[in-house]
N, C-alpha and C positions, 0 to 999 in steps of 0.2 A: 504493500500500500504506500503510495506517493504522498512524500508530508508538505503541505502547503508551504510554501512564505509567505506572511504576510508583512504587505508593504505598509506606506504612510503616502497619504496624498500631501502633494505639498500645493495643489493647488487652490486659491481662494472662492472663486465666482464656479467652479467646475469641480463634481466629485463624484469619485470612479467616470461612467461614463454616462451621468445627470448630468443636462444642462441646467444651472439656476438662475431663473432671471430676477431682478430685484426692482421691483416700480412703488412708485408714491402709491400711498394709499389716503386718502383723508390729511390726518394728524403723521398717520405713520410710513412705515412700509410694510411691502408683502413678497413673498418670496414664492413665486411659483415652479415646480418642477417637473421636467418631465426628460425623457427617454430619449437621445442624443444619438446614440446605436449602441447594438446588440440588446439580446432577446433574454430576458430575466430566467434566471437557473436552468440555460441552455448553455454549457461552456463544450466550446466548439473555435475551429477556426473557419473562416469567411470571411473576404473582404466584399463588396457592395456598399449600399445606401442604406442607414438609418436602424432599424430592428431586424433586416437581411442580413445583418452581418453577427458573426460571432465571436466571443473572445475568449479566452481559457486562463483566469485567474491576472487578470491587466491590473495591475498593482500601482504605478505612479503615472502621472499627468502632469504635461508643461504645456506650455503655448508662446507661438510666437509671435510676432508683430504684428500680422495679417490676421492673425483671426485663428490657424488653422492650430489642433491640439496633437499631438504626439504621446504616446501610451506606450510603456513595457508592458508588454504582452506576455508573463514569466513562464506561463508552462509552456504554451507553445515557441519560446524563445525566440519571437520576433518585435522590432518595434515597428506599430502599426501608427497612420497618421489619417489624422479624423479633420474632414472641412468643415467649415461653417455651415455649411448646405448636412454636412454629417457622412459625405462622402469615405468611404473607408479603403484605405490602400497599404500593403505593407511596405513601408521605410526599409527595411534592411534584417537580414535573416530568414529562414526557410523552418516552414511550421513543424516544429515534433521532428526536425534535426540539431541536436544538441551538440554544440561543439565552440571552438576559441580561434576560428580563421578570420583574419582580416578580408576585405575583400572589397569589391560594388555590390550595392542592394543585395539579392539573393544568395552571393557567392559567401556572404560573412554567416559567423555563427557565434552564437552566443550562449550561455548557460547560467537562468537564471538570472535575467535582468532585471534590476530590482526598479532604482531611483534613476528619474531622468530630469536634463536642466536644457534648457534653451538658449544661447549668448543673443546680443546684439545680431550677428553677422548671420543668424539663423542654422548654425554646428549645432549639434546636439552632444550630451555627454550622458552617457549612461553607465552605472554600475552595472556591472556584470558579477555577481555578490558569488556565484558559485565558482567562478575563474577566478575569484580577485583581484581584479582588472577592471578601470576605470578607462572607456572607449570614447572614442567620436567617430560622429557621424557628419560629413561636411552636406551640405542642404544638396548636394548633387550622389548624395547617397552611399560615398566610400567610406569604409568603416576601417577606422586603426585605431590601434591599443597604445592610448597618452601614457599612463603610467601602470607599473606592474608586468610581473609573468603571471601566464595561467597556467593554474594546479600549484603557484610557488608562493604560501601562507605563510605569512612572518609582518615586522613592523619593520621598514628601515627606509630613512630620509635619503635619498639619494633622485637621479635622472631617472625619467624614462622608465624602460625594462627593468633596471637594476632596482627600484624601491618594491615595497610588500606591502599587502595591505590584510585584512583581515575579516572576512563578510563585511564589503562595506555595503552601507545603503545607502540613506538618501543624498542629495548633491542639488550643488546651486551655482551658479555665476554672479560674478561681482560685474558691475560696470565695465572695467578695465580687460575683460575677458580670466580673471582667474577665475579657479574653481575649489570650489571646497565640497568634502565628503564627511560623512557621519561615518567612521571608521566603526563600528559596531563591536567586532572581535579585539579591539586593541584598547574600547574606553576612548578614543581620541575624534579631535577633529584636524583631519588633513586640509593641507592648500597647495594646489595644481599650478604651477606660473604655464602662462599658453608655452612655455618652451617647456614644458613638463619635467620642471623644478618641484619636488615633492618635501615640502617640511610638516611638521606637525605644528598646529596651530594653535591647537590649546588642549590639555590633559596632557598624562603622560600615560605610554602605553602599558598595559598590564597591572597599571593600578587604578584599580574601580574605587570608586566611594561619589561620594555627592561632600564639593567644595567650592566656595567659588574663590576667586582669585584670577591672578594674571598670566598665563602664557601657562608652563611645565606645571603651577601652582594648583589650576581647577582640575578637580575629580570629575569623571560620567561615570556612569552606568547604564550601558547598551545605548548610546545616542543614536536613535533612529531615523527623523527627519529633518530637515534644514530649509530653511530660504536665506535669503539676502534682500533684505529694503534699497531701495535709492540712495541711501547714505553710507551703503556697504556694513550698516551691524547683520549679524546673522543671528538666529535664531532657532533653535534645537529641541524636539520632541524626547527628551531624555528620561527614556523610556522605563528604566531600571529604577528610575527614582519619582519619578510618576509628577516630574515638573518640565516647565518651558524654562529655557536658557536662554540668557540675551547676550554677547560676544560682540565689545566695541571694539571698535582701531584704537590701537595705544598707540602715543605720537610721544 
């Protein structure tokens, strides 16, 4: 029996794959929802239009500039991307083929995509939390591995290949195009430089508790999701300890 992941949505106006729309009402407001695409406790893969289509446990949502929302799709290890219209296409990876190839659209694979983030420039960055490996996907759909080996588990601040990461989840973009991850298995929060420069950002690895403090000084406990505001604080679903984290720029 296959044991789920479950993810963390990080997104605010959209949840799993509920459109919410928010109109005046009176004095207040009201929050209407409905069905965006795929079809309620049908998990399936399909792409199409609207409740035609099917998804297999789609764990995190981002959106980009235009409108249009992007999904890890986790058990069928593909990331699908949803129009305004709710048009459903998959972005990159091939359904119920599990595996760690870079590539274009179909030729990439993945295992276990958890958390995905959006930049400016419209790249995508997904955890891939069962390879350990933190990917991008450039808007024209090739997929390469920014930071980490896959199947290679550990903590270490280095380039590229050479760093490790630990089931990371969720992940976000700054302004500037850096990226940061909720390092899950290490207690920490990493930061990605676009030349995929990997330092730890705050915690230190393999020591859990709940502290707060500055840089090496704050404790997590299983930090599972993240964004980033306009002003570059992030903010962390910390999970183990059943509180939100707020993480300013120290100058």
């Amino acid at each position: 029996m296959k044991t789920r992941h479950w993810g963390v949505l990080t997104g605010i106006v959209v949840i799993g794959l509920l459109a919410v729309t928010v109109t005046a009402c009176g004095g207040g407001t009201k929050a209407t929802v409905s069905t965006l695409a795929g079809k309620a406790r049908s998990p399936g893969y399909a792409d199409g239009s609207g409740t035609a289509t099917l998804f297999d446990d789609p764990t995190s949502v981002a959106c980009d500039a235009t409108g249009n929302l992007y999904v890890t799709d986790t058990w069928s290890a593909t990331i699908r991307k949803i129009t305004p219209a709710g048009e459903v296409t998959t972005v990159a990876g091939t359904a119920g083929s599990m595996g760690s190839a870079d590539g274009k659209r179909a030729e990439a694979r993945f295992y276990f995509p958890i958390g995905i983030a959006c930049d400016a420039a419209g790249n995508l960055y997904v955890t891939d939390a069962g390879d350990f490996t933190i990917r991008k996907i450039t808007p024209g759909g090739n997929v390469t591995t920014l930071a980490g080996m896959a199947g290679a588990r550990g903590s270490a601040d280095v380039n590229g290949a050479a760093a490790r990461f630990s089931d990371p989840r969720g992940i976000a973009c700054d302004a500037a195009g850096n990226v940061y991850v909720a390092d899950l298995g290490n207690d920490v929060i990493r930061k990605i430089t676009p030349g995929g420069e990997v330092t730890t950002f705050a915690g230190q690895a393999g020591a859990s508790g709940s502290a707060d403090g500055n840089g090496a000084a704050a404790r997590f406990s299983y930090p599972f999701g993240i964004a980033c505001d306009t002003a570059g604080n992030l903010y962390v679903t910390d999970a183990g300890n059943y509180t939100i984290r707020k993480i300013t720029l120290s100058h």
